[in-house]
ROZAPA-269496 format. One line per 3 residues: their letters; for each residue x, y, z negated of N, C-alpha, C. Coordinates in nm, 3 decimals. Example, Ala and Ser with C-alpha at 12.3 -4.5 7.8 and 13.67 -1.06 7.14 Angstrom:
AS = 1.319 -0.569 -0.780 1.230 -0.450 -0.780 1.320 -0.330 -0.780; 1.285 -0.225 -0.708 1.367 -0.106 -0.714 1.290 0.003 -0.787
This chain:
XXX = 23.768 -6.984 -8.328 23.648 -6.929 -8.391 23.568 -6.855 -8.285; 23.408 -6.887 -8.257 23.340 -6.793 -8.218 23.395 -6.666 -8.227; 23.293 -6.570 -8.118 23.290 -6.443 -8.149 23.240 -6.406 -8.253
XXX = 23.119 -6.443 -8.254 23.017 -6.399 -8.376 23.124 -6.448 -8.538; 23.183 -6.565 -8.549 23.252 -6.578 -8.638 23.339 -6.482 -8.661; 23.408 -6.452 -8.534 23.520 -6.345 -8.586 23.483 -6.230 -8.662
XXX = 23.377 -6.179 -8.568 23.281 -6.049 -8.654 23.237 -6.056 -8.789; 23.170 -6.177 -8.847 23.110 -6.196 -8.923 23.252 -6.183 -9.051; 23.340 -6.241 -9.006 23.452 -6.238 -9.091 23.578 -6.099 -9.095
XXX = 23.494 -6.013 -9.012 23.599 -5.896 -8.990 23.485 -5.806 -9.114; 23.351 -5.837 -9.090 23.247 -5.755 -9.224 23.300 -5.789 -9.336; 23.299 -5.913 -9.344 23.371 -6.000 -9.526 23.464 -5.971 -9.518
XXX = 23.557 -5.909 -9.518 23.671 -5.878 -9.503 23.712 -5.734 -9.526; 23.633 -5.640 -9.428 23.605 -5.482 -9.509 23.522 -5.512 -9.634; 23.425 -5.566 -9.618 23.323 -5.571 -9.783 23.439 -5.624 -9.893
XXX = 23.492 -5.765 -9.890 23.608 -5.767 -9.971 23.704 -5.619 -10.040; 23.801 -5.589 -9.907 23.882 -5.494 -9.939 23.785 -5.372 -10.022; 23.668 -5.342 -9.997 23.590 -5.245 -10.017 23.565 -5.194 -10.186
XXX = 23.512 -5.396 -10.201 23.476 -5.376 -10.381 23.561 -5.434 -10.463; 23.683 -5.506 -10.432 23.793 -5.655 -10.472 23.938 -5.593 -10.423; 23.882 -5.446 -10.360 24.075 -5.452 -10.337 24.151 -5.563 -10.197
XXX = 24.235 -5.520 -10.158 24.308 -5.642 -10.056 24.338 -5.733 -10.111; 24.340 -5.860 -10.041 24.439 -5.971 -10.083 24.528 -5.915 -10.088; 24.657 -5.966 -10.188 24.771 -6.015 -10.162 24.802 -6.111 -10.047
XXX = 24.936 -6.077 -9.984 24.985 -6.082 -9.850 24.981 -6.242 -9.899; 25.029 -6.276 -10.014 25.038 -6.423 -10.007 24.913 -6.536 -10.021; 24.810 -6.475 -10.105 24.662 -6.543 -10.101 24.638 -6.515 -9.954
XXX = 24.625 -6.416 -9.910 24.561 -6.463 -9.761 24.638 -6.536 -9.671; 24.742 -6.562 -9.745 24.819 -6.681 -9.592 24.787 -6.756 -9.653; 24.776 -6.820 -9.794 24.693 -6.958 -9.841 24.553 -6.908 -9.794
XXX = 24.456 -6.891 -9.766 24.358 -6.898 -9.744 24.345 -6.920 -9.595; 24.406 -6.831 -9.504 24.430 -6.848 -9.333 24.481 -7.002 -9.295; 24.621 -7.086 -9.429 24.709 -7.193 -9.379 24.583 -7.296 -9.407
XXX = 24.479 -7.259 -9.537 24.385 -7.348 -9.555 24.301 -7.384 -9.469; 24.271 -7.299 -9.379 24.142 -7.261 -9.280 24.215 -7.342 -9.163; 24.323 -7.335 -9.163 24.369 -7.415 -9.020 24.430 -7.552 -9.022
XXX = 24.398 -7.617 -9.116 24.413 -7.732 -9.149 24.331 -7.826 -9.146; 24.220 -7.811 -9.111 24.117 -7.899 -9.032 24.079 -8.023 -9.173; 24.148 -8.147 -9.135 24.141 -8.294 -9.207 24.272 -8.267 -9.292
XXX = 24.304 -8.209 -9.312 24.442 -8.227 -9.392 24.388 -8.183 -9.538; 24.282 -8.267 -9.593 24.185 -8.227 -9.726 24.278 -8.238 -9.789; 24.391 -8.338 -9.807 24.476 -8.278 -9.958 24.517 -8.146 -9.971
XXX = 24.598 -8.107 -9.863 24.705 -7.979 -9.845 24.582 -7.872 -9.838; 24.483 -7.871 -9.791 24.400 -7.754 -9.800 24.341 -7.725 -9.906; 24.317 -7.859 -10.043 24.275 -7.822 -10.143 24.366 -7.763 -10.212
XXX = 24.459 -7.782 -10.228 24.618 -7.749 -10.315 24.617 -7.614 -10.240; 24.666 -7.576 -10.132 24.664 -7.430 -10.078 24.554 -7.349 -10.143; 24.390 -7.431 -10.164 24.273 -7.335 -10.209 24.281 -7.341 -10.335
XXX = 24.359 -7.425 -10.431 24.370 -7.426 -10.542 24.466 -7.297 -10.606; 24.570 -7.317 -10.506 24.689 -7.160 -10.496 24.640 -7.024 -10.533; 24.540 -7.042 -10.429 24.508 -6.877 -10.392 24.386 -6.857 -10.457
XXX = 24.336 -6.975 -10.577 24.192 -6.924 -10.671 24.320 -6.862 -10.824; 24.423 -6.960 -10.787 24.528 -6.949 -10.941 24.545 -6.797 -10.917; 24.592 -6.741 -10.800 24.644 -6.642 -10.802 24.586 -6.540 -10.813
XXX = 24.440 -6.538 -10.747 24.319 -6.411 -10.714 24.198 -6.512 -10.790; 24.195 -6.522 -10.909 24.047 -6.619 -10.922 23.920 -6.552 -10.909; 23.914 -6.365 -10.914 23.762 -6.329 -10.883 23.776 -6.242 -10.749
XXX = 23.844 -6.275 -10.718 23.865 -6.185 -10.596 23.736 -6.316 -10.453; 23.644 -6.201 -10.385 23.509 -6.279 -10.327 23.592 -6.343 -10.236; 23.661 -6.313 -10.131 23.745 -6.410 -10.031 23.775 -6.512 -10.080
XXX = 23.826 -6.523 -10.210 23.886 -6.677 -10.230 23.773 -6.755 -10.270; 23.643 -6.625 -10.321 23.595 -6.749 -10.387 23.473 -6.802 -10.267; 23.467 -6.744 -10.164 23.345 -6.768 -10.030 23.475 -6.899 -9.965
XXX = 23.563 -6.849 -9.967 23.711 -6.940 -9.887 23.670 -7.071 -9.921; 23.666 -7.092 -10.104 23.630 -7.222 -10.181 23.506 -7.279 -10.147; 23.421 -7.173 -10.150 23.262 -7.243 -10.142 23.262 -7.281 -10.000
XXX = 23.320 -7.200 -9.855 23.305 -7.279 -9.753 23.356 -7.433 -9.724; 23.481 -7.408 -9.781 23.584 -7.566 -9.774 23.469 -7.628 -9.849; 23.441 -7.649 -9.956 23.381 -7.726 -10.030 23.204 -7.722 -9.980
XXX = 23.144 -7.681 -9.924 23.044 -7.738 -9.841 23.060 -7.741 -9.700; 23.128 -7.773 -9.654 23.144 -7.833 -9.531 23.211 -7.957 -9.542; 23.300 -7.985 -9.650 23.378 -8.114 -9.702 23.279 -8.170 -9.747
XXX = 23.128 -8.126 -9.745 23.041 -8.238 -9.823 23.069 -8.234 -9.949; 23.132 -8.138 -10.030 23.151 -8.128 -10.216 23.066 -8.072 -10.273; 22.907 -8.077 -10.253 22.794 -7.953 -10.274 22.794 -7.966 -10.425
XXX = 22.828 -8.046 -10.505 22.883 -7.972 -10.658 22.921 -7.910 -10.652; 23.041 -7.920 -10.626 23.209 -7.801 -10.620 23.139 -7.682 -10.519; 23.083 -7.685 -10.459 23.006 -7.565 -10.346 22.887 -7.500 -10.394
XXX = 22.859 -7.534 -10.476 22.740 -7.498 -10.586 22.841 -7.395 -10.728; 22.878 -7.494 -10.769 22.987 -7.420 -10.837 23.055 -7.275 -10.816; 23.103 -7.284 -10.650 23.166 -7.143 -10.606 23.037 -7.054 -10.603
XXX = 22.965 -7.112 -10.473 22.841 -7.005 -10.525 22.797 -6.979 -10.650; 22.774 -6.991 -10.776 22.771 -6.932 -10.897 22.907 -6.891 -10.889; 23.041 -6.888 -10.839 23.105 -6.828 -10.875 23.111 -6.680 -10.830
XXX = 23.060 -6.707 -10.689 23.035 -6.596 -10.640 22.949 -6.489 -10.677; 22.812 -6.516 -10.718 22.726 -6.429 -10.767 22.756 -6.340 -10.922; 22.838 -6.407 -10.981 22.883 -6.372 -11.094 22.978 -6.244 -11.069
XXX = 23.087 -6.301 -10.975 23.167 -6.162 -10.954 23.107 -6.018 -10.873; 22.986 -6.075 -10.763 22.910 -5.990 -10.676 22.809 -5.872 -10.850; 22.807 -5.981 -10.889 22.688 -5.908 -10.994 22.775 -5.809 -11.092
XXX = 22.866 -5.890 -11.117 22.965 -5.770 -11.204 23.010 -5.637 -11.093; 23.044 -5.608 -10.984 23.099 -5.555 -10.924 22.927 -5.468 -10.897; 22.831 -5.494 -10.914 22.705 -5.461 -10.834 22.651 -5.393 -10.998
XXX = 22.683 -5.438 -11.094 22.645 -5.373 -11.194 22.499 -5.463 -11.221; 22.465 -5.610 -11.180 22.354 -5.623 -11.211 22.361 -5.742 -11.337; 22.236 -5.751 -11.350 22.309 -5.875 -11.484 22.323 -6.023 -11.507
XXX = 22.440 -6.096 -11.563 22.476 -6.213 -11.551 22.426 -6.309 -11.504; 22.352 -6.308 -11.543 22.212 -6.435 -11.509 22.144 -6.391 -11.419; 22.134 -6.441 -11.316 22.064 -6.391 -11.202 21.917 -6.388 -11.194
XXX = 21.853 -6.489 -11.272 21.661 -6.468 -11.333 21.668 -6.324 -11.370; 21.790 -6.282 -11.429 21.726 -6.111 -11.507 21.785 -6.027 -11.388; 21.800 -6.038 -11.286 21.857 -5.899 -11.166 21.696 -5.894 -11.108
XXX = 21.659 -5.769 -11.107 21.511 -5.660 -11.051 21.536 -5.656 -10.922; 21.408 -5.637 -10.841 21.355 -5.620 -10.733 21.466 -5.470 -10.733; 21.507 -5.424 -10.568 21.538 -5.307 -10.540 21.445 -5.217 -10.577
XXX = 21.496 -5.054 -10.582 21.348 -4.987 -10.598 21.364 -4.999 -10.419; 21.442 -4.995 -10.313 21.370 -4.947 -10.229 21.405 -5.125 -10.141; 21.313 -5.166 -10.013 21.282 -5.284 -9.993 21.423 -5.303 -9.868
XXX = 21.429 -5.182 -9.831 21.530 -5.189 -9.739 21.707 -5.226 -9.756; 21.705 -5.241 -9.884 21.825 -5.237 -9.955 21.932 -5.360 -9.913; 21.803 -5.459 -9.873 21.907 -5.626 -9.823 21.941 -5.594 -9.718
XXX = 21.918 -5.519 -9.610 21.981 -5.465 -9.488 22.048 -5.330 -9.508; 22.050 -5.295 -9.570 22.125 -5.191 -9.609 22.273 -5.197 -9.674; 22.255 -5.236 -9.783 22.358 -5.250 -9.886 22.434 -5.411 -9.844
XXX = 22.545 -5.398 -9.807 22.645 -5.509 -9.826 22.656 -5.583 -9.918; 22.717 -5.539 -10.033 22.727 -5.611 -10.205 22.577 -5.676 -10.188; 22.471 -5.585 -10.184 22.347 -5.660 -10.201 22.306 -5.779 -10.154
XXX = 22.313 -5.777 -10.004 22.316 -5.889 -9.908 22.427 -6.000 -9.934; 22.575 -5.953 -9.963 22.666 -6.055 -10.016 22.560 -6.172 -10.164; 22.517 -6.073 -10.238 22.408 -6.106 -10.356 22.327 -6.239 -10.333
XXX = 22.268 -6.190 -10.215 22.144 -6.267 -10.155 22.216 -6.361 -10.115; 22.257 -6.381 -10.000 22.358 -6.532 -9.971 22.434 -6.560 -10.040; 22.471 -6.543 -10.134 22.515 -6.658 -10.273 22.375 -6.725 -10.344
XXX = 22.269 -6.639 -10.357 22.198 -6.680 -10.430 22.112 -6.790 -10.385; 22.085 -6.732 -10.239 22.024 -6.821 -10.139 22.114 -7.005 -10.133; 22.226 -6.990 -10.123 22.325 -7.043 -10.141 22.321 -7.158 -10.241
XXX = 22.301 -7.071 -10.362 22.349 -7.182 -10.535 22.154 -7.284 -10.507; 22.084 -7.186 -10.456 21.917 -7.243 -10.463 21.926 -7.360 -10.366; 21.982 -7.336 -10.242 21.961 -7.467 -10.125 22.050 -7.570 -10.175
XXX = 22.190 -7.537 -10.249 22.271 -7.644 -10.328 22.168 -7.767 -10.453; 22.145 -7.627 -10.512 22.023 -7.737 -10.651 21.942 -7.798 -10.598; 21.873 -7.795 -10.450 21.819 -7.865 -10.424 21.840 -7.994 -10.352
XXX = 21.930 -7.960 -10.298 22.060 -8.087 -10.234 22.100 -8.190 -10.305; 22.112 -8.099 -10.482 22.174 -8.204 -10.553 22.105 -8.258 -10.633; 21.910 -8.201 -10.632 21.854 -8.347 -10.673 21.743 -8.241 -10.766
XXX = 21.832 -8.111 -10.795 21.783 -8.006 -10.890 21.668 -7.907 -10.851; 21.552 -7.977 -10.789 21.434 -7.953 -10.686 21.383 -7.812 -10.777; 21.349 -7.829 -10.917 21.300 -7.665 -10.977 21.418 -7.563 -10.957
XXX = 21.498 -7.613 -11.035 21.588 -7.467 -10.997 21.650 -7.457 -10.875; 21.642 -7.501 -10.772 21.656 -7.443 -10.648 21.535 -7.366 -10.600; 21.427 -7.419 -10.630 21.316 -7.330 -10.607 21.338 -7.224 -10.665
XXX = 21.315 -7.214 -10.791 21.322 -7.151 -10.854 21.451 -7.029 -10.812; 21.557 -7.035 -10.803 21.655 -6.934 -10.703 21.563 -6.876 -10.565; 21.491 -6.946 -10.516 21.463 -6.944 -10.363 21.342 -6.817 -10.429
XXX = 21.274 -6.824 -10.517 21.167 -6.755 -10.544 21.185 -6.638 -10.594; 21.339 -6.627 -10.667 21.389 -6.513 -10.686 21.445 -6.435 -10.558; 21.512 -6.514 -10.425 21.537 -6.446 -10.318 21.412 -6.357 -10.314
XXX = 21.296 -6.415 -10.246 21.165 -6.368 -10.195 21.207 -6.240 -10.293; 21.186 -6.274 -10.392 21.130 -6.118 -10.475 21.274 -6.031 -10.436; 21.371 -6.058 -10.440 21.494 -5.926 -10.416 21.507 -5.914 -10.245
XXX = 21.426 -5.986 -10.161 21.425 -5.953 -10.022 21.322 -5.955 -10.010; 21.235 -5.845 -10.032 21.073 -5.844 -10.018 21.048 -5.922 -9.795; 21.119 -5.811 -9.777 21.114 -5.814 -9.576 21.152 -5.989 -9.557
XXX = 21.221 -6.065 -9.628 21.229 -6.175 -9.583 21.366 -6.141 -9.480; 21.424 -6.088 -9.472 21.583 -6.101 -9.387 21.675 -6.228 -9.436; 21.660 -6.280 -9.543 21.742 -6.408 -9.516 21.622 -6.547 -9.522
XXX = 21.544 -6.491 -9.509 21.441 -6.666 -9.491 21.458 -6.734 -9.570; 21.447 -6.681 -9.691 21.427 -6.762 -9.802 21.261 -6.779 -9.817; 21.182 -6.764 -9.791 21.056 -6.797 -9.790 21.054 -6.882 -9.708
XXX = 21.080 -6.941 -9.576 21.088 -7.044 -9.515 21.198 -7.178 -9.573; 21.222 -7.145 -9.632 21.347 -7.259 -9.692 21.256 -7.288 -9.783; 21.200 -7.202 -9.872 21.116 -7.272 -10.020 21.017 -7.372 -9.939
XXX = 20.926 -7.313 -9.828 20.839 -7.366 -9.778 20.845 -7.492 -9.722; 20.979 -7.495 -9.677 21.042 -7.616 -9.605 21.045 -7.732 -9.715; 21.088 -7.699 -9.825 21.093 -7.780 -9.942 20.980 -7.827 -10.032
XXX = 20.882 -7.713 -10.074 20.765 -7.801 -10.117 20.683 -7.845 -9.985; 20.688 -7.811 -9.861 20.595 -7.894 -9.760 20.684 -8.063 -9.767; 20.817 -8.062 -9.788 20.874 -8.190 -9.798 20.835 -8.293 -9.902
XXX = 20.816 -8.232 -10.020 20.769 -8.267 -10.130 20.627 -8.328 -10.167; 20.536 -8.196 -10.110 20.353 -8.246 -10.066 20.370 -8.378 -9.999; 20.468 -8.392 -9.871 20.456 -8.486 -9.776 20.473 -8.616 -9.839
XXX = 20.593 -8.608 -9.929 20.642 -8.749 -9.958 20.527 -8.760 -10.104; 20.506 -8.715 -10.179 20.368 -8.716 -10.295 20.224 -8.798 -10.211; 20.183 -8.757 -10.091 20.047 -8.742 -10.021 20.115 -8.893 -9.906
């Protein structure tokens, strides 16, 4: 793993323990034996299947799932985790179920600020670039347009992703 990977996964990892509690010693060796198994897609699904049976809302297993499953090319099943993810981020964040009804921060700085929040945003960002992958062109927008509004500053470029998509759209229409 990169550096930057390692880091990036030493943050998810305090943020985890932070709002989810530790793994259990044994989900994270299914999740670590999963991660190092490269092509061995049976044994890594069965290992990720393990450690959702055992921890099913706990965010590690469920970012663990959504990575295996979009990088395996499963952007259903990777669509899926991301809603799984936002669901547990939102319960833990206190915001509400359905992600159309979660409000603008009061303050704008909050996606660089707040962890849970930003965890928020890249799921959401996430389930929006999936719907659109999988054919579901409004409601991925539609997610992407809700980023904009809960990241006024634009820190995850979700305004360039929407843009990217209806300029694709104009193009192939025109």
């Amino acid at each position: 793993m990169e550096t930057g990977g390692a880091v990036a996964a030493c943050r998810e990892e305090r943020l985890a323990e932070a709002h989810w509690g530790p793994l259990s010693r044994r989900t994270e060796d299914l999740l670590r034996a999963a991660g190092r198994l490269g092509r061995s897609q049976a044994r890594a699904e069965s290992l990720l299947r393990e450690a959702a049976e055992a921890e099913p809302n706990h965010v590690a297993v469920l970012i663990g799932n959504y990575r295996y499953a979009f990088y395996s090319g499963k952007l259903a099943e990777a669509r899926d985790w991301a809603l799984a993810c936002l669901a547990a981020v939102a319960q833990k964040a206190g915001f509400p179920e359905e992600w159309p009804l979660v409000r603008p921060p009061l303050r704008k700085e909050r996606a660089r600020e707040d962890p849970l929040f930003r965890l928020y945003l890249f799921a959401l960002k996430a389930y929006g670039y999936l719907e659109i992958r999988l054919g579901e062109r409004e409601k991925g927008l539609a997610a992407l347009r809700k980023l904009e509004e809960l990241d006024p500053e634009g820190l995850l470029h979700g305004g360039d992703l929407r843009r990217i998509v209806e300029r694709g759209a104009a193009e192939e229409e025109g």
